[in-house]
N, CA, C and O atoms as a Maestro MAE file, in Angstrom:
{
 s_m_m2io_version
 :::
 2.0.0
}

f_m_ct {
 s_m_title
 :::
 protein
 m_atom[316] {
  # First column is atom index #
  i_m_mmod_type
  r_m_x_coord
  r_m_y_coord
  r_m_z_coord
  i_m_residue_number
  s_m_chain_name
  s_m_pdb_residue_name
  s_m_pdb_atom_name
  i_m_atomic_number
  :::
  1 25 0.842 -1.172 0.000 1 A "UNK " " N  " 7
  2 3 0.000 0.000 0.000 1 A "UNK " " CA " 6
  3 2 0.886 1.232 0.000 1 A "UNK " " C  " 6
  4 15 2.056 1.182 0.380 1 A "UNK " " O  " 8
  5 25 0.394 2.162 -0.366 2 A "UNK " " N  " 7
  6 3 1.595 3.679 -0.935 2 A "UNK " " CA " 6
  7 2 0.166 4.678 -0.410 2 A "UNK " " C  " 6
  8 15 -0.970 4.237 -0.237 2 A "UNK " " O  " 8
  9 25 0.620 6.128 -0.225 3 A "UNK " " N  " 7
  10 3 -0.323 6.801 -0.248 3 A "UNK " " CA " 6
  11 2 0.591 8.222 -1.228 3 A "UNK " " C  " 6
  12 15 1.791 8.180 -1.501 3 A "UNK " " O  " 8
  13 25 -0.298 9.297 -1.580 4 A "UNK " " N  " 7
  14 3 0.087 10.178 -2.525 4 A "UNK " " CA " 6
  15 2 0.087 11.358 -1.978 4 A "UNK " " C  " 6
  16 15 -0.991 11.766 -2.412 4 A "UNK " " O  " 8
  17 25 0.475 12.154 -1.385 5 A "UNK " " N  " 7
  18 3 0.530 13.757 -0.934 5 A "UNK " " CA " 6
  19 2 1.221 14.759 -1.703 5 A "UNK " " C  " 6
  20 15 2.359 14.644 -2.157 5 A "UNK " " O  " 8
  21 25 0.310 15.937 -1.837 6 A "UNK " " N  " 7
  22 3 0.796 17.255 -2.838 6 A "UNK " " CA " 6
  23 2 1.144 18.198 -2.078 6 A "UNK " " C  " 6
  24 15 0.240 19.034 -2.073 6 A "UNK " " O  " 8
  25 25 2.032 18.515 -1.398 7 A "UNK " " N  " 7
  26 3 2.248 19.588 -0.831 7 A "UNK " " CA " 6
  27 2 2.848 21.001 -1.319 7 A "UNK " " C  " 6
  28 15 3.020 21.167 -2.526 7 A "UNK " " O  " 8
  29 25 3.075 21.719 -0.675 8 A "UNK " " N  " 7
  30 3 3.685 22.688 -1.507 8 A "UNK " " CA " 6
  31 2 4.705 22.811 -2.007 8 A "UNK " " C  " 6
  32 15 4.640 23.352 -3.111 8 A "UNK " " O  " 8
  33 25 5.828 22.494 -1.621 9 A "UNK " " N  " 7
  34 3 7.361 22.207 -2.449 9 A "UNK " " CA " 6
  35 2 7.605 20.898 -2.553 9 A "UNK " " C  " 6
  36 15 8.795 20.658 -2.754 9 A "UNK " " O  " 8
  37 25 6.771 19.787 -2.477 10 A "UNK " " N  " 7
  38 3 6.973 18.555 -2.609 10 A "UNK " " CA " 6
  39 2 6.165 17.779 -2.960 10 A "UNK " " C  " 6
  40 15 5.036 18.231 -2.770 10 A "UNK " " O  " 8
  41 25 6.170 16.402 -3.571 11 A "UNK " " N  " 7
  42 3 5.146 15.663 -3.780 11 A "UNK " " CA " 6
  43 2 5.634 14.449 -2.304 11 A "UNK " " C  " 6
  44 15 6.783 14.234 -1.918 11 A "UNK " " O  " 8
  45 25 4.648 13.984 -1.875 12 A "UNK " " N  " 7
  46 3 5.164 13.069 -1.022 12 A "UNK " " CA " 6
  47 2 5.168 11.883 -0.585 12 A "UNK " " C  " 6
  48 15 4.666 11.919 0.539 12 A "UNK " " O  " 8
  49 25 5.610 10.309 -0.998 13 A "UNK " " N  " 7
  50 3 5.041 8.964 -1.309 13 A "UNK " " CA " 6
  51 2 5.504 7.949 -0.166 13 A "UNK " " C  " 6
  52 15 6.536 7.305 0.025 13 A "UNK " " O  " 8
  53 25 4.404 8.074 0.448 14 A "UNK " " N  " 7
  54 3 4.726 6.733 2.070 14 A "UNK " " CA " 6
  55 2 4.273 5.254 1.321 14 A "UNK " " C  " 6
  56 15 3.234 4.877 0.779 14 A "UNK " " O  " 8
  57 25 5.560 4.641 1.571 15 A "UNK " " N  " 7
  58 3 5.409 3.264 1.242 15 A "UNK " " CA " 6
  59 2 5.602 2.683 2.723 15 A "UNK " " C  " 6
  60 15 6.423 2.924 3.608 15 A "UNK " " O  " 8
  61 25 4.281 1.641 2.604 16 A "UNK " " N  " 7
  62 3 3.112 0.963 3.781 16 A "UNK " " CA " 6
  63 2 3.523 -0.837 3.409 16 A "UNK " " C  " 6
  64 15 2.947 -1.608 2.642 16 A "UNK " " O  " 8
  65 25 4.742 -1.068 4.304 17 A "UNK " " N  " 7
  66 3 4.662 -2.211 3.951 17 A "UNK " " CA " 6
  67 2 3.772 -3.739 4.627 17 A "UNK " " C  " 6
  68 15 3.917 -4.417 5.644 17 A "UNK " " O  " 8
  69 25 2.856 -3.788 3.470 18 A "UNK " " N  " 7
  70 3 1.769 -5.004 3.913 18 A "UNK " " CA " 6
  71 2 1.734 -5.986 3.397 18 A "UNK " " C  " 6
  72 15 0.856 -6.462 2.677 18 A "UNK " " O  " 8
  73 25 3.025 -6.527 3.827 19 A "UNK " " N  " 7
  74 3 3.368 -7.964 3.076 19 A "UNK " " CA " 6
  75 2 3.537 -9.254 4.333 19 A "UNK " " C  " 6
  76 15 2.854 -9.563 5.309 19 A "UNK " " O  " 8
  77 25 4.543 -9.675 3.857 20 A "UNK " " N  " 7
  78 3 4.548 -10.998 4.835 20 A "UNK " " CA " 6
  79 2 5.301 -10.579 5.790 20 A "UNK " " C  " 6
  80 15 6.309 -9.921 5.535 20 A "UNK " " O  " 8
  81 25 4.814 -10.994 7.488 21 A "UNK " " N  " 7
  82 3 5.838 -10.856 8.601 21 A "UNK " " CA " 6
  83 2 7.123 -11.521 8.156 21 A "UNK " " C  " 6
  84 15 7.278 -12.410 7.318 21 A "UNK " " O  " 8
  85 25 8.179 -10.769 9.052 22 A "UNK " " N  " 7
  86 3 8.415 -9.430 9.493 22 A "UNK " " CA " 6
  87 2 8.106 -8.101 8.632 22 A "UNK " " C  " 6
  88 15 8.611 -7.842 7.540 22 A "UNK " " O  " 8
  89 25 7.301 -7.418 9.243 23 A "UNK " " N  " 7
  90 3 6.978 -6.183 8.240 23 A "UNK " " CA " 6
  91 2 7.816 -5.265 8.488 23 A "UNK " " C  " 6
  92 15 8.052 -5.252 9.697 23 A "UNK " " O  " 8
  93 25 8.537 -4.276 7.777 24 A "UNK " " N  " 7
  94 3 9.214 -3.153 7.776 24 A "UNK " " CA " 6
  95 2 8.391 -1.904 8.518 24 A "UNK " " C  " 6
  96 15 7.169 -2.022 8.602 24 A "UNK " " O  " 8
  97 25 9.072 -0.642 9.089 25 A "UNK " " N  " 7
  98 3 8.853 0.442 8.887 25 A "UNK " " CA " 6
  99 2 8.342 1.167 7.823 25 A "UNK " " C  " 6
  100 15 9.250 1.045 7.001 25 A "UNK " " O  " 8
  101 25 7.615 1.738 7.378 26 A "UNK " " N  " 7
  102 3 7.339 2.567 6.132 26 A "UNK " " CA " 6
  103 2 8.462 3.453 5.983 26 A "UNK " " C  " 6
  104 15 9.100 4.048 6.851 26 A "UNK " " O  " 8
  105 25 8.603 3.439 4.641 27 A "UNK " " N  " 7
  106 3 9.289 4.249 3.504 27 A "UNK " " CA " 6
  107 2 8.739 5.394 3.063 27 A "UNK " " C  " 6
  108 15 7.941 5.152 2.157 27 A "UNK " " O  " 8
  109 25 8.846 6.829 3.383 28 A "UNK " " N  " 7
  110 3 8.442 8.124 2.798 28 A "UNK " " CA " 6
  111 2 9.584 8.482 2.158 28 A "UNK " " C  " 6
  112 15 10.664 8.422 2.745 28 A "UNK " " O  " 8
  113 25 9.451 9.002 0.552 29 A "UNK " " N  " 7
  114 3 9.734 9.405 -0.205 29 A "UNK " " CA " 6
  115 2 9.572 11.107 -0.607 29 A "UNK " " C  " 6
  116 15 8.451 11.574 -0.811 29 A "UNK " " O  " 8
  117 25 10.372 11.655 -0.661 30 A "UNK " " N  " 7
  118 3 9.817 13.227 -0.849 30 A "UNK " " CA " 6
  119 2 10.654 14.076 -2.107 30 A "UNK " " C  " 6
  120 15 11.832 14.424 -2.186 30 A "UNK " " O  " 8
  121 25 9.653 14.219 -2.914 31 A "UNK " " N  " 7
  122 3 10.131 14.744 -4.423 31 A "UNK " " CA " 6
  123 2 10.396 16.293 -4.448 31 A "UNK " " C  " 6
  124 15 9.498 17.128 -4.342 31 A "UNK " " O  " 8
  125 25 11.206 16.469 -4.541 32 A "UNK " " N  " 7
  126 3 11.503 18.163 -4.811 32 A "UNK " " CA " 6
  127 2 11.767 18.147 -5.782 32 A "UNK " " C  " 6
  128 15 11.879 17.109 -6.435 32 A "UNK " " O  " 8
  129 25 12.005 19.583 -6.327 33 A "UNK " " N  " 7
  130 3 12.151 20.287 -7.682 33 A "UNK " " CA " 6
  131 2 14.001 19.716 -7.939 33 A "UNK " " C  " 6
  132 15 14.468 19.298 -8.999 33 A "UNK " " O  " 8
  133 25 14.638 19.857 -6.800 34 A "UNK " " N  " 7
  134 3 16.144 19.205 -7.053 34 A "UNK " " CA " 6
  135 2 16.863 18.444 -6.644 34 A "UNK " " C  " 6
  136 15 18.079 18.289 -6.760 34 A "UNK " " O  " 8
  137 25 15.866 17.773 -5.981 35 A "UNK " " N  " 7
  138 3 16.369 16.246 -5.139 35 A "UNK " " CA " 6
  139 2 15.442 15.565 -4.763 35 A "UNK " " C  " 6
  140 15 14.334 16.067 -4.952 35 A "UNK " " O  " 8
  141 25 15.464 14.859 -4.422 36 A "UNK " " N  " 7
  142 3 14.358 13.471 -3.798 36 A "UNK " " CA " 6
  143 2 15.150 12.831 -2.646 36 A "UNK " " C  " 6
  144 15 16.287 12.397 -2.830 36 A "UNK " " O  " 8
  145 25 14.490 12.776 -1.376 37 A "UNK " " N  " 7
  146 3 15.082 12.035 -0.483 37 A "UNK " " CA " 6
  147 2 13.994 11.105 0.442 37 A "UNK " " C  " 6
  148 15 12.841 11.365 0.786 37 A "UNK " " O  " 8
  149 25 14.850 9.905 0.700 38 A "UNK " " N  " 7
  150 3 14.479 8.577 1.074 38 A "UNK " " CA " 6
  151 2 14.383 8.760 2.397 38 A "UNK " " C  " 6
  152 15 15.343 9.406 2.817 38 A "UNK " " O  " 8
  153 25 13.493 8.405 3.354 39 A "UNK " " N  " 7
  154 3 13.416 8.244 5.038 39 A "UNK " " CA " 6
  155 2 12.898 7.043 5.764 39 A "UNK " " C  " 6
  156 15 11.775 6.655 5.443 39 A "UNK " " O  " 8
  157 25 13.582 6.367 6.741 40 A "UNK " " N  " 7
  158 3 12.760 5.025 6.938 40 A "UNK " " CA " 6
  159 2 13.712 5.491 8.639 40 A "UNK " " C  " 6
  160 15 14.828 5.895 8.965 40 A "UNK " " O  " 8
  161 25 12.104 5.021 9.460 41 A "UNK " " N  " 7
  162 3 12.783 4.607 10.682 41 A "UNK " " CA " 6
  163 2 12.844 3.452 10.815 41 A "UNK " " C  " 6
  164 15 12.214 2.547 10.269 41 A "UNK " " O  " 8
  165 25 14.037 3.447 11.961 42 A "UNK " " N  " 7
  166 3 14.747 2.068 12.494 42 A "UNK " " CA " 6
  167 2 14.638 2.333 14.303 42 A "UNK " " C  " 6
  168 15 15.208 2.933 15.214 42 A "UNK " " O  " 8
  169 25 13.542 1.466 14.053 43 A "UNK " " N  " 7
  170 3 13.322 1.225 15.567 43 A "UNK " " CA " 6
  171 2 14.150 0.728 16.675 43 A "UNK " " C  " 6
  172 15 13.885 0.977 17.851 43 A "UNK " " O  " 8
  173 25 15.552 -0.254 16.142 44 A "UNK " " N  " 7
  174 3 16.786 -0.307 16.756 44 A "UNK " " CA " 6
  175 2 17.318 0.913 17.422 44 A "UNK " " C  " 6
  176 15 17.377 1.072 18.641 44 A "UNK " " O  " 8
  177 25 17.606 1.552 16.736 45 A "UNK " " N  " 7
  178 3 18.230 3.004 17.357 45 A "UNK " " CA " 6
  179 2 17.309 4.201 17.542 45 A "UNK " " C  " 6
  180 15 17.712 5.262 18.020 45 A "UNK " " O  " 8
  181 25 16.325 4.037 17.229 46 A "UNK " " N  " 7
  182 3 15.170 5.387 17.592 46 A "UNK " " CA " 6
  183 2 15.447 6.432 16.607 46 A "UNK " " C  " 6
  184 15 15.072 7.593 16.773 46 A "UNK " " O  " 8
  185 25 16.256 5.937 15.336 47 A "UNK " " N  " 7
  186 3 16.615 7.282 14.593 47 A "UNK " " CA " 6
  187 2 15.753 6.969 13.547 47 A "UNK " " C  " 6
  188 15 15.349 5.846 13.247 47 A "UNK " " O  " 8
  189 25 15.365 8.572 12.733 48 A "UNK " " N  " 7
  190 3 15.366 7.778 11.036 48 A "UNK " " CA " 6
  191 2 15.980 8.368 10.216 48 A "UNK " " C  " 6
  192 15 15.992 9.595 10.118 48 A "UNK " " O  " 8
  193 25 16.702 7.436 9.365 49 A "UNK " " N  " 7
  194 3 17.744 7.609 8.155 49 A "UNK " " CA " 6
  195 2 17.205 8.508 7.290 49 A "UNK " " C  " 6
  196 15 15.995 8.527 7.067 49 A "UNK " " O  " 8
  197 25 18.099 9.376 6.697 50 A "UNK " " N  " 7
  198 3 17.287 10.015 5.372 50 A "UNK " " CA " 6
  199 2 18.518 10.066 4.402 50 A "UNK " " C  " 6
  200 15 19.623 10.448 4.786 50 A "UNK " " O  " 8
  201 25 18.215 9.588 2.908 51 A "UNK " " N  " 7
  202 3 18.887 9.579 1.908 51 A "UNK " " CA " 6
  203 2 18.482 10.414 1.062 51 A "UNK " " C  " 6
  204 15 17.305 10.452 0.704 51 A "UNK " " O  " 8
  205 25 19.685 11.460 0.474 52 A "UNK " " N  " 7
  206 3 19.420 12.271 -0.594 52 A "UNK " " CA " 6
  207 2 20.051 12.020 -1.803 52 A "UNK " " C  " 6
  208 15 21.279 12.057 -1.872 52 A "UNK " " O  " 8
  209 25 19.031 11.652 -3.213 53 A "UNK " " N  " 7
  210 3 19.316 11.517 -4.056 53 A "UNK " " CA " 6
  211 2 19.402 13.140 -5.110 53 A "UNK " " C  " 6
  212 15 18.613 14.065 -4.917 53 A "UNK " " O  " 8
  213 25 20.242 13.172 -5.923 54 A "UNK " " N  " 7
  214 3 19.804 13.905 -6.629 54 A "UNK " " CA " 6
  215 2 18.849 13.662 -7.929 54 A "UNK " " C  " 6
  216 15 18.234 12.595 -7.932 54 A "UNK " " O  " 8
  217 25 18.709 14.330 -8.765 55 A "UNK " " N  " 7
  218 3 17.911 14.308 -9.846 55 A "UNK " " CA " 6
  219 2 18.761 13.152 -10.976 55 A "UNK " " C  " 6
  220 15 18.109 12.392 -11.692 55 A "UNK " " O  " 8
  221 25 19.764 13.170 -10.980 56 A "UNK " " N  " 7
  222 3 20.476 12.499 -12.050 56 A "UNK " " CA " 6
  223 2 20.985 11.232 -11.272 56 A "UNK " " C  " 6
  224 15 21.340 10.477 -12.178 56 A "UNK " " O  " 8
  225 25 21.209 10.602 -10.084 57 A "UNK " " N  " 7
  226 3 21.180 9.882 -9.293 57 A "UNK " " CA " 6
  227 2 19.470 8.943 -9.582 57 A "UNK " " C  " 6
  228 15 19.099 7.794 -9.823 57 A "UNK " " O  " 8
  229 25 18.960 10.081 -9.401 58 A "UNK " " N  " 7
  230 3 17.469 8.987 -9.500 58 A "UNK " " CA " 6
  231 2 17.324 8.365 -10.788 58 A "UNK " " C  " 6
  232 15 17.029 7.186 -10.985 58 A "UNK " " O  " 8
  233 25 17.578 9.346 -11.743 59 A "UNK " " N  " 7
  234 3 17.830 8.674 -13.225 59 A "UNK " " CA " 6
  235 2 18.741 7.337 -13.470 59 A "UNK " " C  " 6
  236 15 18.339 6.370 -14.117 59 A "UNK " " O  " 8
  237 25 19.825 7.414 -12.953 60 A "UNK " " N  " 7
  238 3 20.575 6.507 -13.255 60 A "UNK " " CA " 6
  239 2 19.864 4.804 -12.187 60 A "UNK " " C  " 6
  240 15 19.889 3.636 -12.573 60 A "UNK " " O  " 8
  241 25 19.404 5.277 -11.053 61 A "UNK " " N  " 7
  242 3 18.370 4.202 -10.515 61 A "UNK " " CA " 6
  243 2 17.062 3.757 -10.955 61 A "UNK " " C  " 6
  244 15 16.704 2.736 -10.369 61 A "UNK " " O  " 8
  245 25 16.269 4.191 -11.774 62 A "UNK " " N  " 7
  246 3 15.745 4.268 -12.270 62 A "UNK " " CA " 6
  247 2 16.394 3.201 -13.728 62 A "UNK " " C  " 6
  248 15 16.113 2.004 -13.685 62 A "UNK " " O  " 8
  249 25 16.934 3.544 -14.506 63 A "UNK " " N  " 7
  250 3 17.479 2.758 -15.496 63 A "UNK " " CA " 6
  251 2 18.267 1.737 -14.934 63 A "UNK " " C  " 6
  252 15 18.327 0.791 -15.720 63 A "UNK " " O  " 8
  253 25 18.937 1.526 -13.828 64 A "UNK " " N  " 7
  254 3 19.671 0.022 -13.253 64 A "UNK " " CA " 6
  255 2 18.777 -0.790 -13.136 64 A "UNK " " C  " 6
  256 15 18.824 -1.924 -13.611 64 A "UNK " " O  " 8
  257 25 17.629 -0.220 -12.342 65 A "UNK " " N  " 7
  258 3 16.215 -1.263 -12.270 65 A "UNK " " CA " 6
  259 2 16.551 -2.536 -13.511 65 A "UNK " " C  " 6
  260 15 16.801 -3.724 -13.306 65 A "UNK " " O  " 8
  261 25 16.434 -1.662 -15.070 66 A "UNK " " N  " 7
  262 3 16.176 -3.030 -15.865 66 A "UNK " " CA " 6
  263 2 17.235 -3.262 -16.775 66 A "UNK " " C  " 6
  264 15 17.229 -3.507 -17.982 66 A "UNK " " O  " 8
  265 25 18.248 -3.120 -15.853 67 A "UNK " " N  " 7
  266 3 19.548 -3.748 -16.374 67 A "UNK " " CA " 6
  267 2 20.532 -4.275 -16.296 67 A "UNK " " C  " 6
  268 15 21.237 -3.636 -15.516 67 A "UNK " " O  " 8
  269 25 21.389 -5.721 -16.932 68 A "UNK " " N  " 7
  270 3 22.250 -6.716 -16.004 68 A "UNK " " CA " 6
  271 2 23.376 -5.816 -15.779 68 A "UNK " " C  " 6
  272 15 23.622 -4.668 -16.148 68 A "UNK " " O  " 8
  273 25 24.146 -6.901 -14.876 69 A "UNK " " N  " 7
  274 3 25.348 -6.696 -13.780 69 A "UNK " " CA " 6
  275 2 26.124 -5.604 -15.285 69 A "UNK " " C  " 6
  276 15 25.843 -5.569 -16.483 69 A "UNK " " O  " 8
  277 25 26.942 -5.007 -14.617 70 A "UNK " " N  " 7
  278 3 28.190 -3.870 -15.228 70 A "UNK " " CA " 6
  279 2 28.217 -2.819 -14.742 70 A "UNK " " C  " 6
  280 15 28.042 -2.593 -13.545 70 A "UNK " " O  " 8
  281 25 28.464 -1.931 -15.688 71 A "UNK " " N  " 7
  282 3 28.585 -0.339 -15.271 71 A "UNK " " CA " 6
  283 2 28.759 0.147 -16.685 71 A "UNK " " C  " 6
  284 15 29.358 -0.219 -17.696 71 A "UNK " " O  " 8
  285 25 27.932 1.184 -16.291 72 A "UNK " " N  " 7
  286 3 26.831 2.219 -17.513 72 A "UNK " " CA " 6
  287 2 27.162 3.490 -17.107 72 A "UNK " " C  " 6
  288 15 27.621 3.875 -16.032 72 A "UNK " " O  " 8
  289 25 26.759 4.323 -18.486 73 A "UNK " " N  " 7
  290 3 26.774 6.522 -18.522 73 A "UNK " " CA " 6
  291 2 25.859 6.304 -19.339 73 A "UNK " " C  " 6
  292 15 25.958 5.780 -20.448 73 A "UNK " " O  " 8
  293 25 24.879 6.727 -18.780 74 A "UNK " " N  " 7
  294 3 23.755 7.229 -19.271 74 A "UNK " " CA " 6
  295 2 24.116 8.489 -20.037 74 A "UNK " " C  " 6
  296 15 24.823 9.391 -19.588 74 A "UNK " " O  " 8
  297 25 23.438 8.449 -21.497 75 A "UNK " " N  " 7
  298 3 23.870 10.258 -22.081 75 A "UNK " " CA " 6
  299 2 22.669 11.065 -22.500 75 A "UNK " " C  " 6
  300 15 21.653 10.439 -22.800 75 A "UNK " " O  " 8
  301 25 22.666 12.175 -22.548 76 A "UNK " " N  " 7
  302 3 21.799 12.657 -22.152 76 A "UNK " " CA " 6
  303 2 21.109 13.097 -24.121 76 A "UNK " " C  " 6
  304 15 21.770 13.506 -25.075 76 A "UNK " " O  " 8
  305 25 19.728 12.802 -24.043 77 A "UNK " " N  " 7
  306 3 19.627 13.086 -25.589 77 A "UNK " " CA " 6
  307 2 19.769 14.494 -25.906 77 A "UNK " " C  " 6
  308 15 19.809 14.702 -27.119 77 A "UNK " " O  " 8
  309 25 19.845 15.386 -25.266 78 A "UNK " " N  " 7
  310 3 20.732 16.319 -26.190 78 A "UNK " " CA " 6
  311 2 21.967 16.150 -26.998 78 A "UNK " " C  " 6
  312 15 22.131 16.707 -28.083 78 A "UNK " " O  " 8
  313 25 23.078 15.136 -26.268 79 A "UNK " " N  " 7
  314 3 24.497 14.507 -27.087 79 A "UNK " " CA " 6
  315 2 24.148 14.085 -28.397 79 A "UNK " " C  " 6
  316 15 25.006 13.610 -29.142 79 A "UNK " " O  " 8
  :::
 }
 m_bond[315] {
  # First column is bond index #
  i_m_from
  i_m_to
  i_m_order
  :::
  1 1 2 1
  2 2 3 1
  3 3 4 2
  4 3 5 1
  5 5 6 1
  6 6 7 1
  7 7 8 2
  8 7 9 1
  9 9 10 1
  10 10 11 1
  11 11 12 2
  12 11 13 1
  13 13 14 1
  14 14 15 1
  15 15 16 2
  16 15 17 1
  17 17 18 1
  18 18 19 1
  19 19 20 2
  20 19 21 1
  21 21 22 1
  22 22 23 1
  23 23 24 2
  24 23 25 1
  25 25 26 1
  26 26 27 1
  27 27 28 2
  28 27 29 1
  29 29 30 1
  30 30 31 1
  31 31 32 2
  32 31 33 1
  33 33 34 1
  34 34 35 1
  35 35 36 2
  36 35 37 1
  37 37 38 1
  38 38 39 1
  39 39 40 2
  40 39 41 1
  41 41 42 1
  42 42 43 1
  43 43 44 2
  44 43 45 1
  45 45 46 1
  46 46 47 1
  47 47 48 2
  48 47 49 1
  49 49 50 1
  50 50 51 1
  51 51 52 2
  52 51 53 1
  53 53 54 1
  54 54 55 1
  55 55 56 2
  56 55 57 1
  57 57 58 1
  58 58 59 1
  59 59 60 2
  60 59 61 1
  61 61 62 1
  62 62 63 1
  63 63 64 2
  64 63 65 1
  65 65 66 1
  66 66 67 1
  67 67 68 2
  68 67 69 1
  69 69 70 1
  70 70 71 1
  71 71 72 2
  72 71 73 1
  73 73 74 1
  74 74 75 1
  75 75 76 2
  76 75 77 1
  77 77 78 1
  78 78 79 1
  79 79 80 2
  80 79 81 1
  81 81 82 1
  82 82 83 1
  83 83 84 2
  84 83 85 1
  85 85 86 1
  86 86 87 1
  87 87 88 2
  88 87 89 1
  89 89 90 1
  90 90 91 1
  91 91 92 2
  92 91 93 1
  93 93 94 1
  94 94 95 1
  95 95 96 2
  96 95 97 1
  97 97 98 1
  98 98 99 1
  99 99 100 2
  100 99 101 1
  101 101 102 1
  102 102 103 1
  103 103 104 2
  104 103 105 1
  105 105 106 1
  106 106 107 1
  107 107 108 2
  108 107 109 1
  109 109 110 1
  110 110 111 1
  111 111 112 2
  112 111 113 1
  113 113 114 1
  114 114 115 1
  115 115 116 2
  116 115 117 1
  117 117 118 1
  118 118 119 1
  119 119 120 2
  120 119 121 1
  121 121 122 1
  122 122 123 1
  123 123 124 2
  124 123 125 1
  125 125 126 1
  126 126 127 1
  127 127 128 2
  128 127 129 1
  129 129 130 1
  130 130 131 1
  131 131 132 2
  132 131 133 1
  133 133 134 1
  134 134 135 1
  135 135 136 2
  136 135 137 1
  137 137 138 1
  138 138 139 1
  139 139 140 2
  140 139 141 1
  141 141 142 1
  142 142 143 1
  143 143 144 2
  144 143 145 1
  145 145 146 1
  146 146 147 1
  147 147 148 2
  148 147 149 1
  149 149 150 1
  150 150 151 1
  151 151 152 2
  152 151 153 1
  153 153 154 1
  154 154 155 1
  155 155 156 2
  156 155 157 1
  157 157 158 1
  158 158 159 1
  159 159 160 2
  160 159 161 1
  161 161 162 1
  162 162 163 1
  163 163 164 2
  164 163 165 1
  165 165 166 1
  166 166 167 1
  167 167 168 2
  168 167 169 1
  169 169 170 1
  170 170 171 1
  171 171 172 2
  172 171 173 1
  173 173 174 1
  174 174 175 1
  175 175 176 2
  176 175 177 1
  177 177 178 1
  178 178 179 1
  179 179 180 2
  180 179 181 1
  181 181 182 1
  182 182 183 1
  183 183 184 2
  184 183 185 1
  185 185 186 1
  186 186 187 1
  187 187 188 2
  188 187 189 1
  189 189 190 1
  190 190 191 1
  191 191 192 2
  192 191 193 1
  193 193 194 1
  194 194 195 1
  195 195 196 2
  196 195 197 1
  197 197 198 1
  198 198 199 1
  199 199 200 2
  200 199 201 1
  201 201 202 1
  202 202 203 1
  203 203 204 2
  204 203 205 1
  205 205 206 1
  206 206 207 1
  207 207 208 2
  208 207 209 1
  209 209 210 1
  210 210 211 1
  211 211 212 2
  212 211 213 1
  213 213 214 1
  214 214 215 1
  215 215 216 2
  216 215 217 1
  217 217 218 1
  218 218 219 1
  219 219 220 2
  220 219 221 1
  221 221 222 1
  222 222 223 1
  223 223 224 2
  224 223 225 1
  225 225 226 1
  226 226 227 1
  227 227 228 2
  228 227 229 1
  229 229 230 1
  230 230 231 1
  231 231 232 2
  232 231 233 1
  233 233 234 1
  234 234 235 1
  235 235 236 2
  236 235 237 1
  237 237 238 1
  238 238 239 1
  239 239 240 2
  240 239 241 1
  241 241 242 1
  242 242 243 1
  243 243 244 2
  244 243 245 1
  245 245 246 1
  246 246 247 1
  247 247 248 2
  248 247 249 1
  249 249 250 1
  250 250 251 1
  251 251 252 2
  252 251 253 1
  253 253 254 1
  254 254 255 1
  255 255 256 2
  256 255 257 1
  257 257 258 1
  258 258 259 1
  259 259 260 2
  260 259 261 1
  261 261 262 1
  262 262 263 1
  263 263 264 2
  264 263 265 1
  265 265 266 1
  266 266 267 1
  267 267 268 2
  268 267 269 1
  269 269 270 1
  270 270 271 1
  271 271 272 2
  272 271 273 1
  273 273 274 1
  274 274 275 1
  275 275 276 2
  276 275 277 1
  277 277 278 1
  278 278 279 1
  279 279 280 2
  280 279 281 1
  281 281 282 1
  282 282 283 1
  283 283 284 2
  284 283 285 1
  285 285 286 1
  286 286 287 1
  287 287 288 2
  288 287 289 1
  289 289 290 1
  290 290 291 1
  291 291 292 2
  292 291 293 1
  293 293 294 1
  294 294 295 1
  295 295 296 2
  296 295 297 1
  297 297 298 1
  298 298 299 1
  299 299 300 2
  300 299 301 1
  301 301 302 1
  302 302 303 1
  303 303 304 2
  304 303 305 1
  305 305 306 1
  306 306 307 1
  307 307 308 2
  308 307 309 1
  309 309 310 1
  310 310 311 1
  311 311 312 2
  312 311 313 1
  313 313 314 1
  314 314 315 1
  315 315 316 2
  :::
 }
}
């Protein structure tokens, strides 16, 4: 389950994990105009992590998704 929020400088995507025990913490996602960053608490330490991707970072994750083992440069179609 995911839910969708529009806020004002962000779009914002909580991933609700409802799968098989052990279930995770939820995953919020938060889209800005020049980065996107990842947040998940960890109930071990009482903290929660936050990862910042940039815009061209997400791109390049985004395209690993559907592609085997190596290493890739993405170019940009203006080249």
């Amino acid at each position: 389950m995911f839910t969708i929020e529009h806020e004002f400088d962000a779009t914002i995507i909580t991933l609700v994990d409802d799968g098989a025990v052990p279930l995770q913490e939820d995953v919020v996602v938060a889209a800005f105009a020049e980065c996107i960053t990842v947040e998940q608490y960890d109930p071990r330490t009482r903290k929660t992590h936050k990862i910042t991707l940039s815009m061209e970072q997400l791109r390049d994750l985004g395209a690993a998704l559907d592609l085997p083992e190596g290493a890739y440069t993405l170019k940009s179609l203006k080249d």
